[in-house]
PASEBA-1860 file (N, C-alpha, C; in nm, 3 decimals):
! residues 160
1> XXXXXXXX> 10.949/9.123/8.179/11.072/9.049/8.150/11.144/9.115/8.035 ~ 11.248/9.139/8.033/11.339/9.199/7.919/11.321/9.345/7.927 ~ 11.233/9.413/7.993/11.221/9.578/7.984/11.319/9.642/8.002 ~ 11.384/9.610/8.097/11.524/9.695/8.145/11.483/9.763/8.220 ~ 11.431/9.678/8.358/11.416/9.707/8.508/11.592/9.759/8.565 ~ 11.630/9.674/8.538/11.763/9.659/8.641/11.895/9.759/8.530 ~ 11.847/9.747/8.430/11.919/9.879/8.334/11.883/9.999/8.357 ~ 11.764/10.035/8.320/11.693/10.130/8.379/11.762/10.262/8.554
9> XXXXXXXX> 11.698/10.115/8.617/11.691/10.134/8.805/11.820/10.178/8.831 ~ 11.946/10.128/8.735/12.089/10.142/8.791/12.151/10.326/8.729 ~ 12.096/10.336/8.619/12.087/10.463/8.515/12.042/10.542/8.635 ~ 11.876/10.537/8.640/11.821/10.640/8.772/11.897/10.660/8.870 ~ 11.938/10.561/8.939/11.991/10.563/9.078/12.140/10.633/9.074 ~ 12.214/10.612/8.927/12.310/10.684/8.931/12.278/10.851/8.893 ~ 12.190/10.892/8.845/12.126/11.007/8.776/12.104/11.073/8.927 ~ 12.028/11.017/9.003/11.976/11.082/9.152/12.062/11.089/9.271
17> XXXXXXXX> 12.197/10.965/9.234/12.301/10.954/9.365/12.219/10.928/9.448 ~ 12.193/10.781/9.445/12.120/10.705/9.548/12.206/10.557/9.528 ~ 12.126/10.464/9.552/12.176/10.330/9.558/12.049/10.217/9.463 ~ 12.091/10.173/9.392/12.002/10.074/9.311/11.977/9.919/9.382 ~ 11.889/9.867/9.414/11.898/9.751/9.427/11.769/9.652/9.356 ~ 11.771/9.517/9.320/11.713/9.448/9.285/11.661/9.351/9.380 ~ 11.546/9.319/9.349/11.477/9.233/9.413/11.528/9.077/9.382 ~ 11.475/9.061/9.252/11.539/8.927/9.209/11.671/8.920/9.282
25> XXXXXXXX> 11.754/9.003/9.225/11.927/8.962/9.311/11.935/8.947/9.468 ~ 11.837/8.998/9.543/11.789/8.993/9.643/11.763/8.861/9.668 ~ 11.701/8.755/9.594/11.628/8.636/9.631/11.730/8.509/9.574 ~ 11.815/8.554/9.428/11.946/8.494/9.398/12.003/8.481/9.538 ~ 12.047/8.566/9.577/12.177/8.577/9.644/12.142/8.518/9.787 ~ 12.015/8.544/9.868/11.975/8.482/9.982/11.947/8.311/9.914 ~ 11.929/8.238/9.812/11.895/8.144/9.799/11.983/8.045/9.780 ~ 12.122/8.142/9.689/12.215/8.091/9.646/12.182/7.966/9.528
33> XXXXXXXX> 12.055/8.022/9.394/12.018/7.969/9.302/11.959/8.024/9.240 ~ 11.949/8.032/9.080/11.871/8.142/9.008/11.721/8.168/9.031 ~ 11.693/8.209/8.979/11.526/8.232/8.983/11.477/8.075/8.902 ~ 11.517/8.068/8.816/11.504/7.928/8.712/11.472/7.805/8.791 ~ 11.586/7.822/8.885/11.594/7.709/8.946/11.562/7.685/9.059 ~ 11.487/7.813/9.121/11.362/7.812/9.231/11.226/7.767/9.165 ~ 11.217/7.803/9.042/11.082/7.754/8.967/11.099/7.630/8.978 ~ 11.202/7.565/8.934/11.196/7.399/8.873/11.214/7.353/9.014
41> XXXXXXXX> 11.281/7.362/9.121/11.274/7.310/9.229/11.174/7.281/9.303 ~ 11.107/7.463/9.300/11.031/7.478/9.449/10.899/7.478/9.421 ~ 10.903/7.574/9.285/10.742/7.539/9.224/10.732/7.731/9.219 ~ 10.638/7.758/9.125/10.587/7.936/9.133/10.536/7.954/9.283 ~ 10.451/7.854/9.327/10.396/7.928/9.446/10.503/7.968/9.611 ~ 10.633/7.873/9.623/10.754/7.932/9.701/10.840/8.033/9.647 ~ 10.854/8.039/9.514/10.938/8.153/9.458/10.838/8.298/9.492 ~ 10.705/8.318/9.465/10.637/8.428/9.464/10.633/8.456/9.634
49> XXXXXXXX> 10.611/8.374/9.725/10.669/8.433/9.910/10.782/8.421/9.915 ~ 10.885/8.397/9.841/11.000/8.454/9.852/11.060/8.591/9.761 ~ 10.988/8.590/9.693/10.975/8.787/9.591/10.904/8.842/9.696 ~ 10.785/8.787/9.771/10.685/8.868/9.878/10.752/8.893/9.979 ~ 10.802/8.845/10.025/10.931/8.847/10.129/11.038/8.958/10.110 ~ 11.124/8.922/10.002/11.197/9.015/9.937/11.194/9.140/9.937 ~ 11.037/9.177/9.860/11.002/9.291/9.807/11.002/9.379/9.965 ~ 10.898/9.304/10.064/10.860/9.392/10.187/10.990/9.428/10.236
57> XXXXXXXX> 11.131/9.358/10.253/11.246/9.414/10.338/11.318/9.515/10.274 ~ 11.306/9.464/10.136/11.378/9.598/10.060/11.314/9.717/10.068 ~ 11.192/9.738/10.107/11.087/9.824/10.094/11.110/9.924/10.219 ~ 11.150/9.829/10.309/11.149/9.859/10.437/11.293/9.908/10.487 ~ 11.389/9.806/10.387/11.521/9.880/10.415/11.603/9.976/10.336 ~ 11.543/10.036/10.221/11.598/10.076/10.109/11.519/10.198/10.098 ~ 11.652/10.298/10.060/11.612/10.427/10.016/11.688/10.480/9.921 ~ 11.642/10.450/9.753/11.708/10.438/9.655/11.626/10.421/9.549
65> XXXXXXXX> 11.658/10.392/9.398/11.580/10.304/9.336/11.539/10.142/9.330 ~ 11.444/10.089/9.292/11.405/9.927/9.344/11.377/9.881/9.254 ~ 11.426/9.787/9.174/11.361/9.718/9.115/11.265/9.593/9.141 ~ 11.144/9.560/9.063/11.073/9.491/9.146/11.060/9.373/8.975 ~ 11.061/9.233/9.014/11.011/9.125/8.924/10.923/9.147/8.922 ~ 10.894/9.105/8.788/10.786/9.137/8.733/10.644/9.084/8.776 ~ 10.680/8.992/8.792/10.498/8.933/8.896/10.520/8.926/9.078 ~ 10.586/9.046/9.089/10.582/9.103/9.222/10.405/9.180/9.263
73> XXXXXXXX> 10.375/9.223/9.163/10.271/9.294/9.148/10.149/9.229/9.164 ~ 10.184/9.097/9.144/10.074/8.980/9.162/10.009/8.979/9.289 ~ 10.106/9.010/9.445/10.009/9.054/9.509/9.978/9.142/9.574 ~ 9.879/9.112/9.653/9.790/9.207/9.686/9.851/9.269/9.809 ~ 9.927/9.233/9.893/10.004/9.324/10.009/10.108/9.381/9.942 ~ 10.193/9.321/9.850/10.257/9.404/9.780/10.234/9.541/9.726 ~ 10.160/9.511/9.690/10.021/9.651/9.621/10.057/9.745/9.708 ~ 9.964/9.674/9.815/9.958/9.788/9.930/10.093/9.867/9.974
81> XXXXXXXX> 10.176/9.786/9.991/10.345/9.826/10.033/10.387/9.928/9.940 ~ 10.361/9.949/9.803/10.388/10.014/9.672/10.270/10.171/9.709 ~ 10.169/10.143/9.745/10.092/10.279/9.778/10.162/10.361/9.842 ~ 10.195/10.477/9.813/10.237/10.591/9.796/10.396/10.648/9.765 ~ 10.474/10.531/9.682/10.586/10.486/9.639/10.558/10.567/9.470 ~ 10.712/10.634/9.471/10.684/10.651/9.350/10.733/10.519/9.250 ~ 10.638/10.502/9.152/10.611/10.337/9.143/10.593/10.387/8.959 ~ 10.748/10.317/8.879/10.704/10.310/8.743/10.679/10.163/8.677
89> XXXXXXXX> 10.598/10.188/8.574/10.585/10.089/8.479/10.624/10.129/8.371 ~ 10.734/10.024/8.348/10.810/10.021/8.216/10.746/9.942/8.151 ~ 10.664/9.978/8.006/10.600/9.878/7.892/10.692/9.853/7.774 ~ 10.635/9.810/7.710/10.664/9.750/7.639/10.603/9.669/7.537 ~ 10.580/9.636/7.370/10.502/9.546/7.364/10.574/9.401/7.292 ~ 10.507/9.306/7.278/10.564/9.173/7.274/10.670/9.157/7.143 ~ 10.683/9.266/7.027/10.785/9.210/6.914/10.902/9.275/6.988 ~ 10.860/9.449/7.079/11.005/9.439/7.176/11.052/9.363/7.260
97> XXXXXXXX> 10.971/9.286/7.299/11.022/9.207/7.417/11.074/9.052/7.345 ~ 11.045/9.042/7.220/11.115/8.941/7.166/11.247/8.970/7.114 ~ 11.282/9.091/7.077/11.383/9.135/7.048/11.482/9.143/7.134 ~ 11.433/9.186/7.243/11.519/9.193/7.366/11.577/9.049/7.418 ~ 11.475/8.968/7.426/11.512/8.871/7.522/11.512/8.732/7.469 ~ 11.458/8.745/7.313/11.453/8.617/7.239/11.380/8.551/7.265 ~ 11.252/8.599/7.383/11.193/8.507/7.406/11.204/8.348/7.466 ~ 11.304/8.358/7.516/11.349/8.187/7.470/11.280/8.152/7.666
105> XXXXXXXX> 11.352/8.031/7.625/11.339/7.945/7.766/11.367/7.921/7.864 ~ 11.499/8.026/7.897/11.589/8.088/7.997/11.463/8.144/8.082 ~ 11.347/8.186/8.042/11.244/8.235/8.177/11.143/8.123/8.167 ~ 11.131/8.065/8.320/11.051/7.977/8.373/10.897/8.015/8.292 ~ 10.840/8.125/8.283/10.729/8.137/8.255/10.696/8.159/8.112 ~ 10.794/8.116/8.042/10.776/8.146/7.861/10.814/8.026/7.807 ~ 10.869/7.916/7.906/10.896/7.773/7.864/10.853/7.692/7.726 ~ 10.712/7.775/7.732/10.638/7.677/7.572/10.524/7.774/7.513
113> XXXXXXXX> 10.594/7.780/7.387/10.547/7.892/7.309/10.541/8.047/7.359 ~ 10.615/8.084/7.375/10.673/8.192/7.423/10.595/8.363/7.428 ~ 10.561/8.362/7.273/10.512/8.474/7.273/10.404/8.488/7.287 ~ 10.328/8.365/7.246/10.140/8.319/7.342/10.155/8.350/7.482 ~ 10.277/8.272/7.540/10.240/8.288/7.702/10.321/8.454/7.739 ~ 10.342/8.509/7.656/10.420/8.668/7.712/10.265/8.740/7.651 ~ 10.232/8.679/7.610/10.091/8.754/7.558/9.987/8.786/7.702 ~ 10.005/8.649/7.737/9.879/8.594/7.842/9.952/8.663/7.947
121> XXXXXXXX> 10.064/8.656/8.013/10.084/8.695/8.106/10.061/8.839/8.124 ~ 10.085/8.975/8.032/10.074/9.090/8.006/9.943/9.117/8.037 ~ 9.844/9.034/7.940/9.701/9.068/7.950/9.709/9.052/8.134 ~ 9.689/8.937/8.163/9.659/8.934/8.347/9.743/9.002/8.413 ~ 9.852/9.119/8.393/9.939/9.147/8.447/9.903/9.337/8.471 ~ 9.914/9.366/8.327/9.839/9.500/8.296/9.830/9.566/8.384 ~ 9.700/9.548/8.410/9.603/9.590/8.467/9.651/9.655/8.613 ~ 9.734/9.541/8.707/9.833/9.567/8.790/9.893/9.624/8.781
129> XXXXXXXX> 10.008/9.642/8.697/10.112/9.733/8.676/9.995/9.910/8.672 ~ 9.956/9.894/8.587/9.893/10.050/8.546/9.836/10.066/8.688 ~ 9.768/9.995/8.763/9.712/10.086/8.920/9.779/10.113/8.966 ~ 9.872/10.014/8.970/10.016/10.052/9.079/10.086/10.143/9.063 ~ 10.109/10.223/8.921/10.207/10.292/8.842/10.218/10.468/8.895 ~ 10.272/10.492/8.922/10.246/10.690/8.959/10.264/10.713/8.780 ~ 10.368/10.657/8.703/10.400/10.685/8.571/10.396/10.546/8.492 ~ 10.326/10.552/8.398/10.402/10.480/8.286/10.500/10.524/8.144
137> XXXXXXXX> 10.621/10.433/8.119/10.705/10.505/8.055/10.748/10.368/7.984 ~ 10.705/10.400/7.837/10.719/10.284/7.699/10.873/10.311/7.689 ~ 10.890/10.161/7.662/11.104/10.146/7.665/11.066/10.104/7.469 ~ 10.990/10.059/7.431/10.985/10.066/7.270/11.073/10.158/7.194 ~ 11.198/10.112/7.122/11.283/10.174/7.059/11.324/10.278/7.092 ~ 11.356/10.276/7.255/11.411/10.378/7.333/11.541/10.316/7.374 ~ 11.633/10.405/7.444/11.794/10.334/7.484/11.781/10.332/7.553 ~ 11.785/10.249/7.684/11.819/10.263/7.850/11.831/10.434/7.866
145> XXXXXXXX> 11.940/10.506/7.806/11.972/10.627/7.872/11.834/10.714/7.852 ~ 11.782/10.702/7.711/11.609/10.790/7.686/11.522/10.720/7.779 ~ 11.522/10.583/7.836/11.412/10.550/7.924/11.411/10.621/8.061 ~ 11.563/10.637/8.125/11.588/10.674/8.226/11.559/10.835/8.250 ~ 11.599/10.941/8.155/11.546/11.051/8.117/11.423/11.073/8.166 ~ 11.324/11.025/8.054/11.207/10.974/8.009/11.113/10.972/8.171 ~ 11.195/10.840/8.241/11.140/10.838/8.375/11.156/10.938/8.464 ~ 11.279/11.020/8.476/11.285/11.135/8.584/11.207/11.272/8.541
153> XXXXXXXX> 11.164/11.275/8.356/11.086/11.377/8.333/10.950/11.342/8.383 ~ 10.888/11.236/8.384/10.773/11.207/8.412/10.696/11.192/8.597 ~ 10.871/11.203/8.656/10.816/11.206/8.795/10.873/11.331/8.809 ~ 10.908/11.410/8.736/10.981/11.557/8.803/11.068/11.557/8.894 ~ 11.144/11.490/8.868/11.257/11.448/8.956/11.409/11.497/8.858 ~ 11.471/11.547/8.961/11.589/11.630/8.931/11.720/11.558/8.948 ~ 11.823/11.562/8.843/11.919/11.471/8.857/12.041/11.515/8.957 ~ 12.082/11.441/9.032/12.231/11.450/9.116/12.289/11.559/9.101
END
């Protein structure tokens, strides 16, 4: 949350002359309601088969950069769909991600006490991200434009 997936993804995609798309905006826009308000409605467990959902068509219809929410990774066919994808993880650690995003309550999953539960979620999250990852690439007091760099030096990928 706050990394600059969708900052990032849009930088690359213009760097490579491709097409950027988001997942989340993907699930906004078919729902016609934020992510927020799929949590408070529907509950985590309909919002995450609808990111699962999401993720597989974009996967399937998209040849570009992707951004993926962040507990996309949560499962396990997802995973699989991501095998042999070049697949980054943008880190980060929690005083950047408070900086960035304030932490506040605008995300369903930081609702109460914020930087405890951005703690907890990272720890169970990790682990995922890094298998899944071809690269990892720290956005820590980097600009969108050095992350994006950063990412095409690390996959050897040549700009537009």
């Amino acid at each position: 949350m706050g990394v600059g997936k969708s900052t990032v993804g849009s930088l690359l995609a213009e760097r490579l002359g491709c097409v950027f798309r988001d997942t989340d905006d993907d699930i906004v826009g078919a729902q016609g309601r934020t992510i927020a308000e799929i949590f408070v409605d529907d509950g985590e467990a309909r919002f995450r088969a609808l990111e699962k959902a999401a993720v597989a068509a974009a996967l399937a219809e998209h040849d570009g950069v992707l951004a993926l929410g962040g507990g996309a990774i949560l499962d396990a066919d997802t995973r699989a769909l991501l095998a042999g994808q070049h697949v980054v993880y943008l880190s980060m650690d929690v005083e950047e991600a408070a900086r960035r995003t304030g932490l506040n309550v605008a995300r369903p999953l930081l609702a109460v006490n914020p930087r405890k539960q951005w703690r907890e979620l990272m720890e169970a999250r990790r682990h995922l991200y890094t298998e899944a990852a071809t690269v990892v690439v720290a956005t820590d007091g980097r600009s969108p434009d050095e992350v994006a760099q950063a990412v095409l030096d690390a996959l050897e990928l040549k700009q537009a």
